[in-house]
PQR file with spaces between the fields and no chain letter, atoms N, CA, C, O and H, PARSE charges and radii, in Angstrom:
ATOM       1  N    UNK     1     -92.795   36.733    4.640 -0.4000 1.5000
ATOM       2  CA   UNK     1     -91.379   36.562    4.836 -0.0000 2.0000
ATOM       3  C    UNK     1     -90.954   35.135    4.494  0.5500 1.7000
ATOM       4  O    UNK     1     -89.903   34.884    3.905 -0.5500 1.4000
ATOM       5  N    UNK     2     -92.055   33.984    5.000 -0.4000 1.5000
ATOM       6  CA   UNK     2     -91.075   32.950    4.478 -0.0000 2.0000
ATOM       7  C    UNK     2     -91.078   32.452    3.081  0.5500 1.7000
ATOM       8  O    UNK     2     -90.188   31.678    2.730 -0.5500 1.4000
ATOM       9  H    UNK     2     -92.909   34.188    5.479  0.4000 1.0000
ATOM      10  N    UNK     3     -92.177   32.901    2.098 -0.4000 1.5000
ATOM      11  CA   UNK     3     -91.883   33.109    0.519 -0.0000 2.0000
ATOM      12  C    UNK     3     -90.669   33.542    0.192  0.5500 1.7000
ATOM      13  O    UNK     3     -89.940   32.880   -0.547 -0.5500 1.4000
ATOM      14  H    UNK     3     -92.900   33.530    2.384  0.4000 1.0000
ATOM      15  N    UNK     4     -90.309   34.714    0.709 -0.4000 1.5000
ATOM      16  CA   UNK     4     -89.045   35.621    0.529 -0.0000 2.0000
ATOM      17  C    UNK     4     -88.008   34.477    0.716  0.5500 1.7000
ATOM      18  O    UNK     4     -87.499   33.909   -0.251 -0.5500 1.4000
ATOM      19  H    UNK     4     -90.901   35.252    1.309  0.4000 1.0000
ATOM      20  N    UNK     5     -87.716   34.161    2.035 -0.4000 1.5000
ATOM      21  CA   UNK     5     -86.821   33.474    2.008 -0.0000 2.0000
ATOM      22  C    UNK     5     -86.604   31.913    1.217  0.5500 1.7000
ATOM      23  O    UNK     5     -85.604   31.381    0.734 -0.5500 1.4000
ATOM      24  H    UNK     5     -88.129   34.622    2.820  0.4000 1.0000
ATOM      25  N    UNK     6     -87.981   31.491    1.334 -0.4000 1.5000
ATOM      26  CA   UNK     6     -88.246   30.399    0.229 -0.0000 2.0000
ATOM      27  C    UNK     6     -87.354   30.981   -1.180  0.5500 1.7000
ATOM      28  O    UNK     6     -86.261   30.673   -1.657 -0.5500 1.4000
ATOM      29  H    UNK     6     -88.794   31.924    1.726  0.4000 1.0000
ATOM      30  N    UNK     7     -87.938   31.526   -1.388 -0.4000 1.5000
ATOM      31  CA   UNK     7     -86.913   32.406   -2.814 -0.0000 2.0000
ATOM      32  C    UNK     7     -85.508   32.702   -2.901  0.5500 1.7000
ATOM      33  O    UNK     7     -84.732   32.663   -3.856 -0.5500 1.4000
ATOM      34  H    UNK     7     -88.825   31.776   -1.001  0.4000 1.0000
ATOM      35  N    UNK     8     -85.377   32.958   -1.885 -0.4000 1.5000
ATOM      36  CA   UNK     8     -83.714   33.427   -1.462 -0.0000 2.0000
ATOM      37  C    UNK     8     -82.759   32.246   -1.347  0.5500 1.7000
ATOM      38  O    UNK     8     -81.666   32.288   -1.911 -0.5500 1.4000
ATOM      39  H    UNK     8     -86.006   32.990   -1.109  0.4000 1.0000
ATOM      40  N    UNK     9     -83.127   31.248   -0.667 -0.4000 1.5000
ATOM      41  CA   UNK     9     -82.759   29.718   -0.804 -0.0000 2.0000
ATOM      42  C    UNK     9     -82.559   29.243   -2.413  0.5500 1.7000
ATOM      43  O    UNK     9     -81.407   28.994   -2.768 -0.5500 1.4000
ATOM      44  H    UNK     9     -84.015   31.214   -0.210  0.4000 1.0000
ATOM      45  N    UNK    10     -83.565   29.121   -3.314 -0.4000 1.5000
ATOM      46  CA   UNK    10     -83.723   28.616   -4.458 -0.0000 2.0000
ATOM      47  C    UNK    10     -82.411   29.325   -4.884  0.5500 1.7000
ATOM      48  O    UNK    10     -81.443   28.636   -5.204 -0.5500 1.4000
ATOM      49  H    UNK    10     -84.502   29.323   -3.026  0.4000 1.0000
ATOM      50  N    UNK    11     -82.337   30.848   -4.902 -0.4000 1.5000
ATOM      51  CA   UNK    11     -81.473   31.644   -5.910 -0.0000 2.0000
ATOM      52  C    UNK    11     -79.840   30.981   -5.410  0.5500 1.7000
ATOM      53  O    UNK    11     -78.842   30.798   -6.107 -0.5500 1.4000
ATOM      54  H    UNK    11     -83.123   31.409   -4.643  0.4000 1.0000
ATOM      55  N    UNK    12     -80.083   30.702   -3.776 -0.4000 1.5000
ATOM      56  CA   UNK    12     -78.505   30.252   -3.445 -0.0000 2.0000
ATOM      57  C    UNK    12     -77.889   29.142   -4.295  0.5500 1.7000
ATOM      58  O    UNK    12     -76.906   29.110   -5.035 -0.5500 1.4000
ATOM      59  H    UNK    12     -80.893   30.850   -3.210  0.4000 1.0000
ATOM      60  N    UNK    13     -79.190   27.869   -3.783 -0.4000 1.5000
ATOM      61  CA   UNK    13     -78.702   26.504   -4.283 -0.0000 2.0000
ATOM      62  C    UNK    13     -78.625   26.560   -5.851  0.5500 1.7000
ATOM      63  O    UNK    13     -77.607   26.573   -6.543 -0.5500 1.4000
ATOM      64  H    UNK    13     -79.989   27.895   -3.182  0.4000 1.0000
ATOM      65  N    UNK    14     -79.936   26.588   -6.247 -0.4000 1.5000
ATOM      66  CA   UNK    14     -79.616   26.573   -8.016 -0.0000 2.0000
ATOM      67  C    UNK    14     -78.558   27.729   -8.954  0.5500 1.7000
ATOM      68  O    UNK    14     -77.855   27.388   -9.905 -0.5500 1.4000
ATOM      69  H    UNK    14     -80.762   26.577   -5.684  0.4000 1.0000
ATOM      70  N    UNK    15     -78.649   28.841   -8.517 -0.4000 1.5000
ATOM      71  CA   UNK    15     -77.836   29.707   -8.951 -0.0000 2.0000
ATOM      72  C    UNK    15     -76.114   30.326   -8.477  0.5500 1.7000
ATOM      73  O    UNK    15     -75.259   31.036   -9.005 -0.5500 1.4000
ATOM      74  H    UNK    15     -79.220   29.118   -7.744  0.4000 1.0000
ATOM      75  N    UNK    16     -76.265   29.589   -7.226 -0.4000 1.5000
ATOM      76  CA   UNK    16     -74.596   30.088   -6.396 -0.0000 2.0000
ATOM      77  C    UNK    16     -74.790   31.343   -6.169  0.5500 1.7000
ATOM      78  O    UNK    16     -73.726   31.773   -6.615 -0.5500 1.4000
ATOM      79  H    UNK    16     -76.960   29.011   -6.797  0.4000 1.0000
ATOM      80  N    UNK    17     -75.528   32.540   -5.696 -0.4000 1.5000
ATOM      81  CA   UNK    17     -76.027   33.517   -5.705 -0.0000 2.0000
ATOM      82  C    UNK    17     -75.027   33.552   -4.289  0.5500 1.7000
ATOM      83  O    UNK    17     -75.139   32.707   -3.402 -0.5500 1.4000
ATOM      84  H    UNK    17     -76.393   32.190   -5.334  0.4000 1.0000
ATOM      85  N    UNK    18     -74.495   34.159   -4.266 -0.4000 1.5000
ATOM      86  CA   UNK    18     -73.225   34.522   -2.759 -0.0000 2.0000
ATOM      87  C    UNK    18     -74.509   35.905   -1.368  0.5500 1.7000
ATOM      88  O    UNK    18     -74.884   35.756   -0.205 -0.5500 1.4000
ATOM      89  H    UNK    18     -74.404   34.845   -4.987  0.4000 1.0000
ATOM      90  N    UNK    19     -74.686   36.887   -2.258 -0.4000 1.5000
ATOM      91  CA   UNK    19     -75.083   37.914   -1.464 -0.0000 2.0000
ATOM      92  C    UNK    19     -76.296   37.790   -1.758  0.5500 1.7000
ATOM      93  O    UNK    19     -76.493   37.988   -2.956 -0.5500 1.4000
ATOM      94  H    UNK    19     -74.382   37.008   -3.203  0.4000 1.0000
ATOM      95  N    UNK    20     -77.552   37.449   -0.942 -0.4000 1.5000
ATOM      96  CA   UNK    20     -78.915   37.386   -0.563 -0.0000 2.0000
ATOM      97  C    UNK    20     -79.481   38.547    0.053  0.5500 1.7000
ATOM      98  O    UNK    20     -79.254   38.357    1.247 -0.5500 1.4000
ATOM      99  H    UNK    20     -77.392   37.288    0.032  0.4000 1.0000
ATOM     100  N    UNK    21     -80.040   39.555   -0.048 -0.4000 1.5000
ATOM     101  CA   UNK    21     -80.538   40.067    1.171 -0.0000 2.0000
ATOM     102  C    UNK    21     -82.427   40.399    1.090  0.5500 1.7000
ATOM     103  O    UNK    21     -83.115   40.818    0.159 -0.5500 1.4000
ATOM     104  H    UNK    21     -80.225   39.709   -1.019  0.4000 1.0000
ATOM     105  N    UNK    22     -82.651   40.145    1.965 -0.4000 1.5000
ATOM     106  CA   UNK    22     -84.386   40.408    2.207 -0.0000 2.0000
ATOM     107  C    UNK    22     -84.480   41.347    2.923  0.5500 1.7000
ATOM     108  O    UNK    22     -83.696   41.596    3.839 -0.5500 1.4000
ATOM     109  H    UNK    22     -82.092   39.804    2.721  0.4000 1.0000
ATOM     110  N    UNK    23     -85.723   42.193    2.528 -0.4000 1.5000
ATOM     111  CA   UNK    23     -86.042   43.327    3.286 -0.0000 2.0000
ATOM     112  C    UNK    23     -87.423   43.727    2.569  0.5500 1.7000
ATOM     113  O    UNK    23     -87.960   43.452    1.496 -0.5500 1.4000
ATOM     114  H    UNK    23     -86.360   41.992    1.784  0.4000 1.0000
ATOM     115  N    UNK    24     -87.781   44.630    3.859 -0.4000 1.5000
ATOM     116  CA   UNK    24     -89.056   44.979    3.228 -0.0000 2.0000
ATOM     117  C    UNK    24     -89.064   46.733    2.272  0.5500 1.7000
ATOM     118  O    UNK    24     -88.388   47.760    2.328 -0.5500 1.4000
ATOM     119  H    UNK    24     -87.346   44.853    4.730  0.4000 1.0000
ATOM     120  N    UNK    25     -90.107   46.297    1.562 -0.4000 1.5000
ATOM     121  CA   UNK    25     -90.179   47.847    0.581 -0.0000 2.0000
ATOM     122  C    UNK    25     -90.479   48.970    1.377  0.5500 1.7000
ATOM     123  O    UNK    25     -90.999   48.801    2.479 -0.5500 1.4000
ATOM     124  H    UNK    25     -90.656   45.462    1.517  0.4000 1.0000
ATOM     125  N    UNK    26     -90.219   50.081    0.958 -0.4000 1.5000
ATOM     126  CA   UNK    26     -91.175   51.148    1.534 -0.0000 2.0000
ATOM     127  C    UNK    26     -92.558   51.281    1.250  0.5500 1.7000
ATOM     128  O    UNK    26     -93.069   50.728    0.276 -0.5500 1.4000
ATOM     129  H    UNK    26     -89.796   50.218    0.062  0.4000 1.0000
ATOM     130  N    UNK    27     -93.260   52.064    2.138 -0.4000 1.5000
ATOM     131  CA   UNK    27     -94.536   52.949    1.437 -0.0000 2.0000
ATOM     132  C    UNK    27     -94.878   53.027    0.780  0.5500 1.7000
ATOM     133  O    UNK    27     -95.980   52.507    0.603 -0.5500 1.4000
ATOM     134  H    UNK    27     -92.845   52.514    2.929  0.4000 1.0000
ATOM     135  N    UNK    28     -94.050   53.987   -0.512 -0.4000 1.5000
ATOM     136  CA   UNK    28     -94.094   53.830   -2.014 -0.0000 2.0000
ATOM     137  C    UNK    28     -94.336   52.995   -2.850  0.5500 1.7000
ATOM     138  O    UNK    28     -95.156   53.063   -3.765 -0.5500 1.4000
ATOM     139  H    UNK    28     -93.155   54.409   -0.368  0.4000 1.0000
ATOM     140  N    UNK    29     -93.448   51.937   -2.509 -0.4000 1.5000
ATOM     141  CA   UNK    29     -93.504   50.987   -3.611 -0.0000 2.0000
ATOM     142  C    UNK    29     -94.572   49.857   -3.575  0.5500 1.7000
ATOM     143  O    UNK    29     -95.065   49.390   -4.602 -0.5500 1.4000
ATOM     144  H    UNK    29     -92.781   51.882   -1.766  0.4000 1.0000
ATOM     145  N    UNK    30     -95.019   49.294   -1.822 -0.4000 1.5000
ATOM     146  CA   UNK    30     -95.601   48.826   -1.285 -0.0000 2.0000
ATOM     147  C    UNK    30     -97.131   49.348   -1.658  0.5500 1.7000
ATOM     148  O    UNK    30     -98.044   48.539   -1.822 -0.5500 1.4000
ATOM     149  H    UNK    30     -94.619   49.673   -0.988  0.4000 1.0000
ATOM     150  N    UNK    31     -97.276   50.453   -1.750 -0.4000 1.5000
ATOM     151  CA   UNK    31     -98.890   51.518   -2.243 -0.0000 2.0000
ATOM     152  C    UNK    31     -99.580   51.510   -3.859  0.5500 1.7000
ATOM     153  O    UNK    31    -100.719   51.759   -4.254 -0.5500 1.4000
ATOM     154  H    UNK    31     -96.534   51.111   -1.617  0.4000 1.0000
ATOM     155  N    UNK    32     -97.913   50.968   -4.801 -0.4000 1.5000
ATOM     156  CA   UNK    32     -98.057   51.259   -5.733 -0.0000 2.0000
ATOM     157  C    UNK    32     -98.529   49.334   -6.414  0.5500 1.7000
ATOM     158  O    UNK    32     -99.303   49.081   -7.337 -0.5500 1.4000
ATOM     159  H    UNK    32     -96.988   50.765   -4.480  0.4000 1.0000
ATOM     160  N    UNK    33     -97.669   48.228   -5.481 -0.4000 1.5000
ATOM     161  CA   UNK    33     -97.590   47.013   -6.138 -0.0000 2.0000
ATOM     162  C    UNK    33     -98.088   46.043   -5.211  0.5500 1.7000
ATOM     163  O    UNK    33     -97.756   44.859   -5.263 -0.5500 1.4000
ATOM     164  H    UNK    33     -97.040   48.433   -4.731  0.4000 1.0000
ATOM     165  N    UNK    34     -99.024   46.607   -4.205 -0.4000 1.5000
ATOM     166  CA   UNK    34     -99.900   45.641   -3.350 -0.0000 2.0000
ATOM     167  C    UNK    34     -99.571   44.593   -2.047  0.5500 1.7000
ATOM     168  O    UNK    34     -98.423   44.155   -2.121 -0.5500 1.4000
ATOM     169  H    UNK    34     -99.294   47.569   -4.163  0.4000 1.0000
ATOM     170  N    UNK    35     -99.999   44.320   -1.392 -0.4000 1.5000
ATOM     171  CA   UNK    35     -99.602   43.219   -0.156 -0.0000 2.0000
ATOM     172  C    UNK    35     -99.508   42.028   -1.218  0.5500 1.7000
ATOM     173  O    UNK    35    -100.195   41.771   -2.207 -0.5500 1.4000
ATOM     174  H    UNK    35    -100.931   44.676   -1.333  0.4000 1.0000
ATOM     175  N    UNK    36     -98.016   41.177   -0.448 -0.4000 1.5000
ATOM     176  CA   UNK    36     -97.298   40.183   -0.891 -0.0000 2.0000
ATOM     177  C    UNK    36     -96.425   39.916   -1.997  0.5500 1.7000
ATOM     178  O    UNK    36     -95.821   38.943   -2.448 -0.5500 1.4000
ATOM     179  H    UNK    36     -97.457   41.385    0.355  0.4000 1.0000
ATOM     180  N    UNK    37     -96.589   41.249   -2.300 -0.4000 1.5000
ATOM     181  CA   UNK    37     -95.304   41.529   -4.135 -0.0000 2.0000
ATOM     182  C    UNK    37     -93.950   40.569   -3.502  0.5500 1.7000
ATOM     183  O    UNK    37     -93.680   40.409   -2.312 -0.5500 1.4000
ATOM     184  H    UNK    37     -97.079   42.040   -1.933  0.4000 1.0000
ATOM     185  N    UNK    38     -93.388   40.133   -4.419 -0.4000 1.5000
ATOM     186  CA   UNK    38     -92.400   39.340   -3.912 -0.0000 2.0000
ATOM     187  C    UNK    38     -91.221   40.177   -5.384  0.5500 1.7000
ATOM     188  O    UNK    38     -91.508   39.982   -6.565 -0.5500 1.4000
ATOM     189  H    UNK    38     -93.607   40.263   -5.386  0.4000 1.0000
ATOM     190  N    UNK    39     -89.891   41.108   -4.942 -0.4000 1.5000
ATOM     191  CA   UNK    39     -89.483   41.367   -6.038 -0.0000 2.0000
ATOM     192  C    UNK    39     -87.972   40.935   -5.725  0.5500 1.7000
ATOM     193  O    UNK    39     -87.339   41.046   -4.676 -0.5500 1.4000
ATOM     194  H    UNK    39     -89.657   41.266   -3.983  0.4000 1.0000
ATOM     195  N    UNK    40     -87.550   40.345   -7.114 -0.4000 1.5000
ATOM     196  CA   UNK    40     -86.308   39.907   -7.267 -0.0000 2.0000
ATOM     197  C    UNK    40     -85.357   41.050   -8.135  0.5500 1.7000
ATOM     198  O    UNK    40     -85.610   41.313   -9.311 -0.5500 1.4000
ATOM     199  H    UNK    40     -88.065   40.254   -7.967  0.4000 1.0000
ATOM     200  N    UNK    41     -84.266   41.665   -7.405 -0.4000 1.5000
ATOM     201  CA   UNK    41     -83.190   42.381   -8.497 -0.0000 2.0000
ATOM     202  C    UNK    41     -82.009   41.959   -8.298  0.5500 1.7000
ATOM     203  O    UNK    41     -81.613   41.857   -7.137 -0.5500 1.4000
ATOM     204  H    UNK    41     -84.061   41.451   -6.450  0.4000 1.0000
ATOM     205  N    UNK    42     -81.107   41.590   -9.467 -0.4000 1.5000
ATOM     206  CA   UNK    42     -79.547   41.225   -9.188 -0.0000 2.0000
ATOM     207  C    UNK    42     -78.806   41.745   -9.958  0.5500 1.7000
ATOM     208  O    UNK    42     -79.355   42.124  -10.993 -0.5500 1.4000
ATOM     209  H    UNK    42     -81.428   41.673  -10.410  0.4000 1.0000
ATOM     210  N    UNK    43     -77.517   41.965   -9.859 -0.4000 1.5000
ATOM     211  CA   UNK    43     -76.551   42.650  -10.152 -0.0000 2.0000
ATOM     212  C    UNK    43     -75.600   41.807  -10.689  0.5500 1.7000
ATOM     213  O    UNK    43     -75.112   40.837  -10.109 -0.5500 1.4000
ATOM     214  H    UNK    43     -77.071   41.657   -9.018  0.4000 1.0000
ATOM     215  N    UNK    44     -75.251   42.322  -12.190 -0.4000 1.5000
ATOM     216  CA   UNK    44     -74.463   41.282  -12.849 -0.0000 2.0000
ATOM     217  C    UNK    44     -72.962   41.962  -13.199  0.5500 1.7000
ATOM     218  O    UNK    44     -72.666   43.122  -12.914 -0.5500 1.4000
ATOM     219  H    UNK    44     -75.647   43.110  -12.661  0.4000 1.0000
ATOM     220  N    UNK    45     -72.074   40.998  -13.877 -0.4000 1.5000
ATOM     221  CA   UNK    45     -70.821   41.587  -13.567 -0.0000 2.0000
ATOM     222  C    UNK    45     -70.727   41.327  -15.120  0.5500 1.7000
ATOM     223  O    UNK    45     -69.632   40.806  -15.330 -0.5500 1.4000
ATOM     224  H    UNK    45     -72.315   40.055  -14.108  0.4000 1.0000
ATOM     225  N    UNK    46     -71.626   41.522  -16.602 -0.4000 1.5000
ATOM     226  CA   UNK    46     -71.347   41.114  -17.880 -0.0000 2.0000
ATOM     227  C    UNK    46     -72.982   41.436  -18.090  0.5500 1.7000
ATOM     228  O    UNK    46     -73.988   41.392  -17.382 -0.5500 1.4000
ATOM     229  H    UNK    46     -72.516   41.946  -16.431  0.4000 1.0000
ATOM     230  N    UNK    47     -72.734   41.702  -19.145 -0.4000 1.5000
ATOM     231  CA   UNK    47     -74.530   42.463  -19.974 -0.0000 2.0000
ATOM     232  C    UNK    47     -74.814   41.433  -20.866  0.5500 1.7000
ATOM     233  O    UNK    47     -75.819   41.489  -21.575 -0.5500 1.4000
ATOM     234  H    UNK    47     -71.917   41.738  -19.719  0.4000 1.0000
């Protein structure tokens, strides 16, 4: 968790990133990409 948030910080200050949220994966994804995957997705408003 505090990687995560280590990360979540960076994206605020350097990027102005407004909406942060951390959480953990499910089962699934967690079974498929191992203890400590750290994954970043964001949502853009222009391609």
């Amino acid at each position: 968790m505090d990687e995560a948030n280590y990360l979540a910080d960076i994206m605020r200050d350097r990027f102005h990133v407004k909406d942060v949220l951390v959480n953990y994966v499910g089962p699934v994804i967690g079974a498929h990409s191992g203890p400590g995957t750290i994954a970043l997705f964001f949502l853009g408003t222009e391609r």
